[in-house]
mmJSON file of the N, C-alpha and C atoms, coordinates in Angstrom:
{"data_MODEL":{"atom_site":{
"group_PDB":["ATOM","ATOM","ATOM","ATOM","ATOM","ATOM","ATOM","ATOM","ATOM","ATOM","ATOM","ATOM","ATOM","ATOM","ATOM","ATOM","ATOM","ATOM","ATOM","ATOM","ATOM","ATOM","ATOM","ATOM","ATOM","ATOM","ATOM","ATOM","ATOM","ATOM","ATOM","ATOM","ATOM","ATOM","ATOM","ATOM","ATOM","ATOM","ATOM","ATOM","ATOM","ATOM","ATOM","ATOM","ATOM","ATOM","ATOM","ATOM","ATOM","ATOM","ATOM","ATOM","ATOM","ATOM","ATOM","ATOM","ATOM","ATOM","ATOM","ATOM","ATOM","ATOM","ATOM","ATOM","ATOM","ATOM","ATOM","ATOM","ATOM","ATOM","ATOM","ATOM","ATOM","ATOM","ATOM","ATOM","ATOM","ATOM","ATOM","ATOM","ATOM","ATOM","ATOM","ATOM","ATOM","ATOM","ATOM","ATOM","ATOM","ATOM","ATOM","ATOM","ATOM","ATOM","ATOM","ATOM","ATOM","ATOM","ATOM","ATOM","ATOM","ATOM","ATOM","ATOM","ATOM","ATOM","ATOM","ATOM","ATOM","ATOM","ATOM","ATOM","ATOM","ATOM","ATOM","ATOM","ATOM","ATOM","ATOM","ATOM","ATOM","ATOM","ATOM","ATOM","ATOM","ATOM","ATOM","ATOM","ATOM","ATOM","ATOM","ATOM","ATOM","ATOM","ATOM","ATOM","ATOM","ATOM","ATOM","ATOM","ATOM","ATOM","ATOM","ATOM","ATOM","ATOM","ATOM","ATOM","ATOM","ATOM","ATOM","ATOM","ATOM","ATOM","ATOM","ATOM","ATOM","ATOM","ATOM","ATOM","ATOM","ATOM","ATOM","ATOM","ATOM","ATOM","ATOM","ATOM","ATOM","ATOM","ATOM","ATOM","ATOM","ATOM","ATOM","ATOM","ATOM","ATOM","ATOM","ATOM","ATOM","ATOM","ATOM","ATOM","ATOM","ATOM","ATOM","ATOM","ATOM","ATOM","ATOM","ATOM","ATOM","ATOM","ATOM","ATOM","ATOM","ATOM","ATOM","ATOM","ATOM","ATOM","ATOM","ATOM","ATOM","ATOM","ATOM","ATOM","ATOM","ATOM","ATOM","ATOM","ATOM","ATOM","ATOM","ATOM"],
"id":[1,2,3,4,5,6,7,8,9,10,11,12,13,14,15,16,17,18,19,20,21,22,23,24,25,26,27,28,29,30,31,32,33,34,35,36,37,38,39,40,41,42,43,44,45,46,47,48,49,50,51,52,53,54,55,56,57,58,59,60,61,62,63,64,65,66,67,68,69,70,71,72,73,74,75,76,77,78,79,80,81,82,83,84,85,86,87,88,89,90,91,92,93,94,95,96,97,98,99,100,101,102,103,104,105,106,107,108,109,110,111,112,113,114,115,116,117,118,119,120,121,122,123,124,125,126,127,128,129,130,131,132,133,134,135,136,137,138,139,140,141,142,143,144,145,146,147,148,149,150,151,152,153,154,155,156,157,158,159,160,161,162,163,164,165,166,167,168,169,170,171,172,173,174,175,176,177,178,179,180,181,182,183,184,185,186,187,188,189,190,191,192,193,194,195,196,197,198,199,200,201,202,203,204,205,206,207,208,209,210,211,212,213,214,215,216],
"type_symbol":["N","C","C","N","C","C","N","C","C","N","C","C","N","C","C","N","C","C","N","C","C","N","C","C","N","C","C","N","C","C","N","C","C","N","C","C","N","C","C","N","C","C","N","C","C","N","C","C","N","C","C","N","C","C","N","C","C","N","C","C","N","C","C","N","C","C","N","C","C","N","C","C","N","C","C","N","C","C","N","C","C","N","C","C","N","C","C","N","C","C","N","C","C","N","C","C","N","C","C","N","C","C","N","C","C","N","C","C","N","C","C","N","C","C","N","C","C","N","C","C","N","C","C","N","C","C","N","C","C","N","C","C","N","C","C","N","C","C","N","C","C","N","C","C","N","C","C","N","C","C","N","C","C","N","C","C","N","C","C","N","C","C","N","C","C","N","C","C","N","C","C","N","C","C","N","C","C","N","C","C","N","C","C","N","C","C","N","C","C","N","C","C","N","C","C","N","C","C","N","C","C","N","C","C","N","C","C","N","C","C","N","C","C","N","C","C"],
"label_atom_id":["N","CA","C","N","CA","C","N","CA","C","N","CA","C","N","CA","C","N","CA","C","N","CA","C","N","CA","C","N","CA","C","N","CA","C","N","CA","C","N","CA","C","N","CA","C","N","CA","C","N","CA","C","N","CA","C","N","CA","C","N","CA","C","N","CA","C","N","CA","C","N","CA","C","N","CA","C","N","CA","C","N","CA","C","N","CA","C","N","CA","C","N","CA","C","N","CA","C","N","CA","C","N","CA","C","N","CA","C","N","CA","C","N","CA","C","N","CA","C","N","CA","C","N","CA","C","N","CA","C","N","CA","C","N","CA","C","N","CA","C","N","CA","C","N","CA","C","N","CA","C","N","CA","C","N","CA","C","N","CA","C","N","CA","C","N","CA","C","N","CA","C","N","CA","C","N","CA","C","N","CA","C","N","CA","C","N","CA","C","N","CA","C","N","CA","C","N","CA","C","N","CA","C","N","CA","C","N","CA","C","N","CA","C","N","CA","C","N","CA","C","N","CA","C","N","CA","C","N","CA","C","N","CA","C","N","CA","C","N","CA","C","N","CA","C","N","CA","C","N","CA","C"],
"label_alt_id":[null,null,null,null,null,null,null,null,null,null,null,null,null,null,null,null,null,null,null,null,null,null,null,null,null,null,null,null,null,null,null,null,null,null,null,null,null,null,null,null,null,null,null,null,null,null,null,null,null,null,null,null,null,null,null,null,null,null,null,null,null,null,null,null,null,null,null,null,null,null,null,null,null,null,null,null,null,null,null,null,null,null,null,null,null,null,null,null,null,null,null,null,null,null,null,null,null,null,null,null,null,null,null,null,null,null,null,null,null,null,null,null,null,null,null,null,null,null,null,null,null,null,null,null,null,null,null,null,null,null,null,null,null,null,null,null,null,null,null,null,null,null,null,null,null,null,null,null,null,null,null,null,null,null,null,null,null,null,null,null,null,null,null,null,null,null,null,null,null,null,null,null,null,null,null,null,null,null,null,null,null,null,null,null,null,null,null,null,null,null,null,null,null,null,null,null,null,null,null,null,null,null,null,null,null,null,null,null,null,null,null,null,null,null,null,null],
"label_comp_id":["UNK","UNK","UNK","UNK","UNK","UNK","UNK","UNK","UNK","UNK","UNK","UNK","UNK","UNK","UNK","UNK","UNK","UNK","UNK","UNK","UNK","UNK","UNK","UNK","UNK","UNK","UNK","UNK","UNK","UNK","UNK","UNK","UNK","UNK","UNK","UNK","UNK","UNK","UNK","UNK","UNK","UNK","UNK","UNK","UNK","UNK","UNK","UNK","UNK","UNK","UNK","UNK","UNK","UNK","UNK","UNK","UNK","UNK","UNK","UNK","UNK","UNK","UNK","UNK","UNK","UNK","UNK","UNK","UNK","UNK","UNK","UNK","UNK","UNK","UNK","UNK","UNK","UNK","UNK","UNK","UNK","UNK","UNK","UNK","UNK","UNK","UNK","UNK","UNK","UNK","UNK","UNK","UNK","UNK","UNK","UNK","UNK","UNK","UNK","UNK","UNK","UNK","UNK","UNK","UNK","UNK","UNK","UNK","UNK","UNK","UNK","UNK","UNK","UNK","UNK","UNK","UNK","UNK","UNK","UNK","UNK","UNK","UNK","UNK","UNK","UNK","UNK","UNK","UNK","UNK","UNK","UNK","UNK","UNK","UNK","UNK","UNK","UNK","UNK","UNK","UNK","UNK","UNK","UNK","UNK","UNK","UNK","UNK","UNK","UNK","UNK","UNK","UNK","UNK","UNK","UNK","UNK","UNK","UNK","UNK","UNK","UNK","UNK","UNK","UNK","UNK","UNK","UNK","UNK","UNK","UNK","UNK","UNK","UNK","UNK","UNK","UNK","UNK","UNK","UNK","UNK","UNK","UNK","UNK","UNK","UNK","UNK","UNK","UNK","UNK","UNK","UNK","UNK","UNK","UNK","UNK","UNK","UNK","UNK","UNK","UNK","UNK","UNK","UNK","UNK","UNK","UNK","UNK","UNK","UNK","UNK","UNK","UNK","UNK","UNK","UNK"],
"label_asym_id":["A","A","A","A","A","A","A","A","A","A","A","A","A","A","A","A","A","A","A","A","A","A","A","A","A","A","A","A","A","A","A","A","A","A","A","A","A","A","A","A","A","A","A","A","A","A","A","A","A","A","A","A","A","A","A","A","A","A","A","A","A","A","A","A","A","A","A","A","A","A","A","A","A","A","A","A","A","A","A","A","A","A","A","A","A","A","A","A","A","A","A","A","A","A","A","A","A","A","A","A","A","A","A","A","A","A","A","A","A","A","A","A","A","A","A","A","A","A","A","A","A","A","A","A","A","A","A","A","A","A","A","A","A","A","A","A","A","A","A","A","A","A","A","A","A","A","A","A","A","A","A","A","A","A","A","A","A","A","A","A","A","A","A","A","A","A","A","A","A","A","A","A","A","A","A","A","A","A","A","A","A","A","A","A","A","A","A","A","A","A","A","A","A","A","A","A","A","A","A","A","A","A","A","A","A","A","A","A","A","A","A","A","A","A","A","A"],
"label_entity_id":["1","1","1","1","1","1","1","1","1","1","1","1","1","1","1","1","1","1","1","1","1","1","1","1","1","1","1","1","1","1","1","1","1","1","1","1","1","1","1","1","1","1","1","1","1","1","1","1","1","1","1","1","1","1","1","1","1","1","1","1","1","1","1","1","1","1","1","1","1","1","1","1","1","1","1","1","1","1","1","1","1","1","1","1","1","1","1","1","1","1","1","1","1","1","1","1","1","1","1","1","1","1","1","1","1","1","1","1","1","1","1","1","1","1","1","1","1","1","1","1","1","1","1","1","1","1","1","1","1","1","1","1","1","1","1","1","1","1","1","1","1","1","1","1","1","1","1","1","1","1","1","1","1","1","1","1","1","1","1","1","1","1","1","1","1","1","1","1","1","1","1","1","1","1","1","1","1","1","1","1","1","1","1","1","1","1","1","1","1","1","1","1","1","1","1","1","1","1","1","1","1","1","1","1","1","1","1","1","1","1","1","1","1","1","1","1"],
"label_seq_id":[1,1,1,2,2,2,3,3,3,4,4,4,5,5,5,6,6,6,7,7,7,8,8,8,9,9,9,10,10,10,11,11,11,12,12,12,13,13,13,14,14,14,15,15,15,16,16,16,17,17,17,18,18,18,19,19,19,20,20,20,21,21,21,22,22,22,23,23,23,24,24,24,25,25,25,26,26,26,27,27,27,28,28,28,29,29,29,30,30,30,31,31,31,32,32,32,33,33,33,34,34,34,35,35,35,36,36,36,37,37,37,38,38,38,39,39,39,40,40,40,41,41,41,42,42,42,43,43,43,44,44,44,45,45,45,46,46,46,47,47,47,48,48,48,49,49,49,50,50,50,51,51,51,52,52,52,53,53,53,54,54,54,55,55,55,56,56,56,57,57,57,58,58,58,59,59,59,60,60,60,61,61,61,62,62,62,63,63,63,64,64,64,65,65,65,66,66,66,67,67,67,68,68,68,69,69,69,70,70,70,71,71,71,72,72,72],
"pdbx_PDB_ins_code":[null,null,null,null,null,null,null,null,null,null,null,null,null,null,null,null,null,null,null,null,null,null,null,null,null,null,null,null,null,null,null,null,null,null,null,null,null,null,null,null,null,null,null,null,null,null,null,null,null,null,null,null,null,null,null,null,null,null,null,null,null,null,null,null,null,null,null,null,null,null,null,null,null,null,null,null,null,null,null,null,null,null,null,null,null,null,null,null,null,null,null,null,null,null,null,null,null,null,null,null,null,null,null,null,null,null,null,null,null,null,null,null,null,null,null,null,null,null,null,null,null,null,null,null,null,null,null,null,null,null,null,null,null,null,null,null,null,null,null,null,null,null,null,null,null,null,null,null,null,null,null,null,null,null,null,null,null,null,null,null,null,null,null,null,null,null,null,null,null,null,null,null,null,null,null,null,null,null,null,null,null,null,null,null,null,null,null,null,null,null,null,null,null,null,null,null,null,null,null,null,null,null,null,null,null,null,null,null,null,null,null,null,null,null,null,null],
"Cartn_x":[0.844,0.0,0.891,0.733,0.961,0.358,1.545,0.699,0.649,-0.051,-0.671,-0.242,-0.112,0.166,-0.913,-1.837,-3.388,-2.891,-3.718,-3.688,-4.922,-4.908,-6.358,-6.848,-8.179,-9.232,-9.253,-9.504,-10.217,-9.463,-8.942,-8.35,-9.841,-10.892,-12.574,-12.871,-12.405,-13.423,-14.577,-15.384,-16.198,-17.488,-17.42,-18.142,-18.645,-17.99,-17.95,-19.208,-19.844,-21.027,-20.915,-22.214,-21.811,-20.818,-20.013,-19.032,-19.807,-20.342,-21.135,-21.13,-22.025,-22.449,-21.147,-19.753,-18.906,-17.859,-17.709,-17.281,-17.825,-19.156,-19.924,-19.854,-20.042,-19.295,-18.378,-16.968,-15.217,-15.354,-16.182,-15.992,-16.819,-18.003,-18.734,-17.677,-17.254,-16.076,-15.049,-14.329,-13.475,-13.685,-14.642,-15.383,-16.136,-16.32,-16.619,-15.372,-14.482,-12.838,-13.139,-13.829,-13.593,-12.014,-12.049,-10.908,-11.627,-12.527,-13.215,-14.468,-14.768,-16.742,-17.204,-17.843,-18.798,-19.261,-18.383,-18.986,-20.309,-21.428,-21.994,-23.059,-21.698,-22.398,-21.541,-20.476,-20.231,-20.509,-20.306,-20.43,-19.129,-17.652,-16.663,-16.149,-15.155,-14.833,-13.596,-14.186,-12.494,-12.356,-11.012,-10.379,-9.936,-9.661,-10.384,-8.622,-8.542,-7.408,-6.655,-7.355,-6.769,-5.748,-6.464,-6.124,-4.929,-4.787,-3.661,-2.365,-2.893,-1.726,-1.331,-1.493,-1.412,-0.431,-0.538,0.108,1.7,1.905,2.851,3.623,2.93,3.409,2.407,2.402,2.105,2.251,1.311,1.408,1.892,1.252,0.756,-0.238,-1.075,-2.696,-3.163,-3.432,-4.301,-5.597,-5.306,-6.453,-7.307,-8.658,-8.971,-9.05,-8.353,-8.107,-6.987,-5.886,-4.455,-4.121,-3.655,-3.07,-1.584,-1.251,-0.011,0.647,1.348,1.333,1.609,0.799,1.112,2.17,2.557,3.976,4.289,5.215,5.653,5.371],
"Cartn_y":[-1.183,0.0,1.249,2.334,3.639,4.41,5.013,5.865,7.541,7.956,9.576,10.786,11.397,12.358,13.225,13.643,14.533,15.358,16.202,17.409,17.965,19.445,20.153,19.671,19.208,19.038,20.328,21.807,22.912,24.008,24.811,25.966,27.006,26.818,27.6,27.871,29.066,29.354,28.771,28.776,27.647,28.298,29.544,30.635,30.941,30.588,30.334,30.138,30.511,29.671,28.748,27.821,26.489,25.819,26.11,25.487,23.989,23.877,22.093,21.155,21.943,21.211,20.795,22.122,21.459,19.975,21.023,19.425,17.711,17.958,16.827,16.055,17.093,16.845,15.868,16.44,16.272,15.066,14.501,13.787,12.546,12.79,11.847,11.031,12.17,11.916,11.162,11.12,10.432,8.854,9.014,7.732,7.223,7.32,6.661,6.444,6.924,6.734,7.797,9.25,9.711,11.122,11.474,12.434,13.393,13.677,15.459,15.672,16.576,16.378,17.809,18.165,19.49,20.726,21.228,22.576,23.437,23.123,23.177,24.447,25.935,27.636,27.598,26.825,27.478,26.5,24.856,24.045,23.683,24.169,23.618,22.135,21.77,20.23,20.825,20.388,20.555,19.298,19.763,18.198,17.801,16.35,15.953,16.183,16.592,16.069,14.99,13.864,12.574,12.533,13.383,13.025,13.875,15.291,16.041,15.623,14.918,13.898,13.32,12.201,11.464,12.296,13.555,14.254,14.956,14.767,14.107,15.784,16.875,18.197,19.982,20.737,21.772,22.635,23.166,23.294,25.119,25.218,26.912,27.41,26.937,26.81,27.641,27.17,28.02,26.896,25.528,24.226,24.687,24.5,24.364,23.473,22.105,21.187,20.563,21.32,20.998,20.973,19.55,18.807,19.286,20.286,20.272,22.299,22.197,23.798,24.655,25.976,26.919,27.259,27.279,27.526,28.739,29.699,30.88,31.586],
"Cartn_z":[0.0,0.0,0.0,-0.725,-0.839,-0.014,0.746,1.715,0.641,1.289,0.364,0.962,0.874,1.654,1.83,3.337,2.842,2.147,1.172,0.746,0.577,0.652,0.004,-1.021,-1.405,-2.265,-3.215,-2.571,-3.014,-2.457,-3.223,-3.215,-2.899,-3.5,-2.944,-1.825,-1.504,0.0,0.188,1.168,1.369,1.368,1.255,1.122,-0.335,-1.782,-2.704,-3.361,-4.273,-4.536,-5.015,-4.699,-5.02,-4.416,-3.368,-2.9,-2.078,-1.827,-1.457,-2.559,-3.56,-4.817,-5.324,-5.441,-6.247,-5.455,-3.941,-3.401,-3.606,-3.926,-3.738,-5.08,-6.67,-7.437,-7.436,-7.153,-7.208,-6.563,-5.338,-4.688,-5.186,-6.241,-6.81,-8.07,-8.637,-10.005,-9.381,-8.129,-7.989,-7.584,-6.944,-6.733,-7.748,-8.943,-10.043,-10.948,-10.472,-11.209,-12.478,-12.765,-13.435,-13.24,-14.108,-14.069,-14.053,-14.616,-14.312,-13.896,-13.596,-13.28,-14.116,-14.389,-15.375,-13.902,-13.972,-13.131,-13.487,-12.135,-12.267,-12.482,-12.657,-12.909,-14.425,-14.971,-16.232,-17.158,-17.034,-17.311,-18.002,-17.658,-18.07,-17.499,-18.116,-17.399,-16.014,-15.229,-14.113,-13.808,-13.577,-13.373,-11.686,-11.61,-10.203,-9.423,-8.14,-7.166,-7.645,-7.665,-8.019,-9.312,-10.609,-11.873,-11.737,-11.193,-11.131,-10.057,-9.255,-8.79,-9.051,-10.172,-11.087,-12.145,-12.387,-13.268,-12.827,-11.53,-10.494,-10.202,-10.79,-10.636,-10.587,-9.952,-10.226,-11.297,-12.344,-13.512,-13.362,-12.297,-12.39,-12.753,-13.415,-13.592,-12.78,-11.799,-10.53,-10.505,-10.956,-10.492,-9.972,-9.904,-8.276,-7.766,-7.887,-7.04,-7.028,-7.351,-7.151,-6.13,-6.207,-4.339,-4.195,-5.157,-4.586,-4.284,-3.676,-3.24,-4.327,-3.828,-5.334,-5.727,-7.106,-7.525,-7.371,-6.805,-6.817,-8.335],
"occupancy":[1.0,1.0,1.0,1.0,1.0,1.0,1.0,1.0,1.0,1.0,1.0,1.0,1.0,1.0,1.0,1.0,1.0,1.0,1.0,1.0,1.0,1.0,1.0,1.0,1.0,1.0,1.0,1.0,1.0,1.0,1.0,1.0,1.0,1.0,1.0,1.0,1.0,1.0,1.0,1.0,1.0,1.0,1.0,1.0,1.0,1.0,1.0,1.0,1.0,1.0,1.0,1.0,1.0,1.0,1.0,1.0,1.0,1.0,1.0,1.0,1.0,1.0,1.0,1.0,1.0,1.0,1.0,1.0,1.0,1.0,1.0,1.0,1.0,1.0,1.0,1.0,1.0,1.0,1.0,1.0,1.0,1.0,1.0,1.0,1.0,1.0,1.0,1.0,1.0,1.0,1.0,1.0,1.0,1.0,1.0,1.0,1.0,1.0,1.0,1.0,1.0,1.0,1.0,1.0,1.0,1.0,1.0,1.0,1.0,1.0,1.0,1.0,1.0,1.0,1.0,1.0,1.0,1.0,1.0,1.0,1.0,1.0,1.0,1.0,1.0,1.0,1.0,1.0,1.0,1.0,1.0,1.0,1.0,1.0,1.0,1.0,1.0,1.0,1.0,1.0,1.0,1.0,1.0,1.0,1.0,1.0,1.0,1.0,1.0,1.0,1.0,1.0,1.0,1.0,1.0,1.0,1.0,1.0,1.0,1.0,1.0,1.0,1.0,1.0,1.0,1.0,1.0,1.0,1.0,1.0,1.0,1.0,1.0,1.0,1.0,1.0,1.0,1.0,1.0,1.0,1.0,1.0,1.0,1.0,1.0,1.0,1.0,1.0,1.0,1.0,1.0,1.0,1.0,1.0,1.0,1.0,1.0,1.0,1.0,1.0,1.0,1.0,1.0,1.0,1.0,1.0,1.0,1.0,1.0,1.0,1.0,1.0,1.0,1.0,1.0,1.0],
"B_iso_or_equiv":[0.0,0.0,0.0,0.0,0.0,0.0,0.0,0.0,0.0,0.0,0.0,0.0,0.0,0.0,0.0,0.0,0.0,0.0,0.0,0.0,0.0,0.0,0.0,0.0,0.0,0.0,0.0,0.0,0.0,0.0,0.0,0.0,0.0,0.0,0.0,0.0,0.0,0.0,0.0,0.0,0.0,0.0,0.0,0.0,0.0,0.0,0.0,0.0,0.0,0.0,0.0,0.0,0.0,0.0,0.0,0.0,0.0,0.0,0.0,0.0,0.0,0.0,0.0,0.0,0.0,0.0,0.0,0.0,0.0,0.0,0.0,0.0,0.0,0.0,0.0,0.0,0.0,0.0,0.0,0.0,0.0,0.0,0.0,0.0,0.0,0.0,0.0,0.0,0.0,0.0,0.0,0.0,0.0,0.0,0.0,0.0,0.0,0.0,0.0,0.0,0.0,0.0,0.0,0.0,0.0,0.0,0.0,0.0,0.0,0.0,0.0,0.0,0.0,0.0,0.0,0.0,0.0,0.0,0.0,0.0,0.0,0.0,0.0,0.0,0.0,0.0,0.0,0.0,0.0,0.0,0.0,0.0,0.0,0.0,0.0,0.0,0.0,0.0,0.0,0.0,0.0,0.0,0.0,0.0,0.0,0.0,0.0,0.0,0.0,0.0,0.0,0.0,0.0,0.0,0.0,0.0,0.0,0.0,0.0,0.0,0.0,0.0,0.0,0.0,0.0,0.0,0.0,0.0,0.0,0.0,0.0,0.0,0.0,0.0,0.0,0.0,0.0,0.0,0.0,0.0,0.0,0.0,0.0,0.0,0.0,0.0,0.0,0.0,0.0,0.0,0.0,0.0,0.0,0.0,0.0,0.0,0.0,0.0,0.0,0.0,0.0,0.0,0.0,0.0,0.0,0.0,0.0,0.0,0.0,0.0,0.0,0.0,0.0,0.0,0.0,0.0],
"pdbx_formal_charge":[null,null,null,null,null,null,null,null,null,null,null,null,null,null,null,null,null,null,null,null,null,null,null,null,null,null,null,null,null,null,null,null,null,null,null,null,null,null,null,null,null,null,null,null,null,null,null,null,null,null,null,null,null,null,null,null,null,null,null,null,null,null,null,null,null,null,null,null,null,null,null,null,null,null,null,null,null,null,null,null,null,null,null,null,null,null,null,null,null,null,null,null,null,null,null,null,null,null,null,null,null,null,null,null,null,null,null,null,null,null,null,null,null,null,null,null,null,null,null,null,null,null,null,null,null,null,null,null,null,null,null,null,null,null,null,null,null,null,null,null,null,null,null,null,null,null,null,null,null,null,null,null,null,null,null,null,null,null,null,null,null,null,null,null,null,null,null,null,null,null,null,null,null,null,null,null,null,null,null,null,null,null,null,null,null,null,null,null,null,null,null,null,null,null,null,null,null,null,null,null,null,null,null,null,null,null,null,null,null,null,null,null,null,null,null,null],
"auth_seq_id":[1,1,1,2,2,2,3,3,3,4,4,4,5,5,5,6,6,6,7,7,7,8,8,8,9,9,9,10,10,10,11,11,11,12,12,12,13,13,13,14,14,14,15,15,15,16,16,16,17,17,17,18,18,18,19,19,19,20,20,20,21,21,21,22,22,22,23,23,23,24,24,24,25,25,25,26,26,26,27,27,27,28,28,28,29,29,29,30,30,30,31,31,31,32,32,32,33,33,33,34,34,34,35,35,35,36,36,36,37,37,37,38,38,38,39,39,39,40,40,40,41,41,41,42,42,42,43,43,43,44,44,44,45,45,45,46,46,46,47,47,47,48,48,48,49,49,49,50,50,50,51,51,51,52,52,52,53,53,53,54,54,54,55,55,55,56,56,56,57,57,57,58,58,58,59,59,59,60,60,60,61,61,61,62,62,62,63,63,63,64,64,64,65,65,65,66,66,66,67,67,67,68,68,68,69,69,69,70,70,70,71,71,71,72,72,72],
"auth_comp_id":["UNK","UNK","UNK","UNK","UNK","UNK","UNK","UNK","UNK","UNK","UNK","UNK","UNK","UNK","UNK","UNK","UNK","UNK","UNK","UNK","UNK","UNK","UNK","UNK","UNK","UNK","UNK","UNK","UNK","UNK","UNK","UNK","UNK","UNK","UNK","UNK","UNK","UNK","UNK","UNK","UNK","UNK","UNK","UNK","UNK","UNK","UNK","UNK","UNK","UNK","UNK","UNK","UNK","UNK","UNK","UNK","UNK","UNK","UNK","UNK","UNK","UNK","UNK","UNK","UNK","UNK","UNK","UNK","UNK","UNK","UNK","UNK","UNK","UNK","UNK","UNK","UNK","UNK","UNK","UNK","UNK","UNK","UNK","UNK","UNK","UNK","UNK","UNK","UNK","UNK","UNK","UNK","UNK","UNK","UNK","UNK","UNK","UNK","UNK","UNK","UNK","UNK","UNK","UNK","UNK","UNK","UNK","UNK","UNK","UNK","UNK","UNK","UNK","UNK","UNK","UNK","UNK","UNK","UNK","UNK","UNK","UNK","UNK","UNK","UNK","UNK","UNK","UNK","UNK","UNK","UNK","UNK","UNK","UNK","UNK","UNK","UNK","UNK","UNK","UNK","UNK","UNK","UNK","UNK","UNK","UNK","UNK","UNK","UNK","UNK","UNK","UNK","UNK","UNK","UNK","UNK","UNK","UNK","UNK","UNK","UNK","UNK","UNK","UNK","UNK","UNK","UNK","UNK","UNK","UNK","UNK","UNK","UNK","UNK","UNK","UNK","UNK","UNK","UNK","UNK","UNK","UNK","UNK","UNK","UNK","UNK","UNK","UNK","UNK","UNK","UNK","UNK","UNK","UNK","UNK","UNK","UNK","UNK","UNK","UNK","UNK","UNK","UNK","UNK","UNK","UNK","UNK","UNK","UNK","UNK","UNK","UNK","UNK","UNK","UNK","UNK"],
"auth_asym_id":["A","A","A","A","A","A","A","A","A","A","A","A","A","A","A","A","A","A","A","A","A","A","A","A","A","A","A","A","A","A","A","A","A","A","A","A","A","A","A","A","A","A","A","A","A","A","A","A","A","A","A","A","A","A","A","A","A","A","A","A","A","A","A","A","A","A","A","A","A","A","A","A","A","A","A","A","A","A","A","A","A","A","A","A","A","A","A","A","A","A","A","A","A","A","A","A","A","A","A","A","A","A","A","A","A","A","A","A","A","A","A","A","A","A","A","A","A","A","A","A","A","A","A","A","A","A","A","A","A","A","A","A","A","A","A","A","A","A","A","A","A","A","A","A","A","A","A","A","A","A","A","A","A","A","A","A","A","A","A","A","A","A","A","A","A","A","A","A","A","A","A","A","A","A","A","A","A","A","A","A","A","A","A","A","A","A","A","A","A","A","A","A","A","A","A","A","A","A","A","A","A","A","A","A","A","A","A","A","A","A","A","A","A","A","A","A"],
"auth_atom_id":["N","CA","C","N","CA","C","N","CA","C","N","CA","C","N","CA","C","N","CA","C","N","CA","C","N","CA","C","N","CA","C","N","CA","C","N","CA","C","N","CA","C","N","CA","C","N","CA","C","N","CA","C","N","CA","C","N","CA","C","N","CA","C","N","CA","C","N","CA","C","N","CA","C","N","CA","C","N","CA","C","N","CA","C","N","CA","C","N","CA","C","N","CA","C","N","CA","C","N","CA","C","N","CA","C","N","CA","C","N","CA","C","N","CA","C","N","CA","C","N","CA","C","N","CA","C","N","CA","C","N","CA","C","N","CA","C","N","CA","C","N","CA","C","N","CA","C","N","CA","C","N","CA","C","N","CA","C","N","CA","C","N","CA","C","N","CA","C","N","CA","C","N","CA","C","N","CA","C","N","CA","C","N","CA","C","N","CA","C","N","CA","C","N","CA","C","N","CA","C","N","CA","C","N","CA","C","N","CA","C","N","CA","C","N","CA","C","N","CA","C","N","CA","C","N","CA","C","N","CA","C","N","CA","C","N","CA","C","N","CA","C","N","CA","C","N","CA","C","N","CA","C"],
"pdbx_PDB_model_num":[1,1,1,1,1,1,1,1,1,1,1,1,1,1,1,1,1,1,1,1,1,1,1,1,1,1,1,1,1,1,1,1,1,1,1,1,1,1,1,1,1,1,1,1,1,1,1,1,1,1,1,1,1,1,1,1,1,1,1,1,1,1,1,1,1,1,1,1,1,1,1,1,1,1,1,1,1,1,1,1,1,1,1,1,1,1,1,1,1,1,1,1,1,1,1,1,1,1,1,1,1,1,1,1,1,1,1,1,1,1,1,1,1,1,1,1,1,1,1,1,1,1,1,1,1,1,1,1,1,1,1,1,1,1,1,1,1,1,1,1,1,1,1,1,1,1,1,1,1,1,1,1,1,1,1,1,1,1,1,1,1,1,1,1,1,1,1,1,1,1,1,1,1,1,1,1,1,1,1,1,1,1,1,1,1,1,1,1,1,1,1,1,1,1,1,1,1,1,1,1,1,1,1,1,1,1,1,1,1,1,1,1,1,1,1,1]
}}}
């Protein structure tokens, strides 16, 4: 077994709109083994915690669910 290291889910204040819906989202997509879920005020694809860990680096993007710390 691989241990994980926790990380943040959501860079989104929690205050955010939609911030439930989208957690609940992110958290449905990963548990169906998808990589993205459809945001649910613009309808773009974002992509899940999981899949960008998998991508094994910080892009600079500004994710909103990049598990890994923001790049300077």
């Amino acid at each position: 077994m691989i241990f994980k290291k926790p990380y943040k889910i959501c860079r989104l204040n929690k205050n955010y709109p939609k911030y439930d819906e989208i957690i609940k989202l992110h958290k449905q997509a990963i548990d169906e083994g998808n990589d993205i879920y459809i945001d649910p005020e613009s309808g773009y694809a974002v992509l899940t915690a999981e899949f960008l860990l998998k991508h094994g680096y910080c892009c600079g993007s500004g994710c909103r669910h990049c598990p890994y710390d923001e790049k300077a």
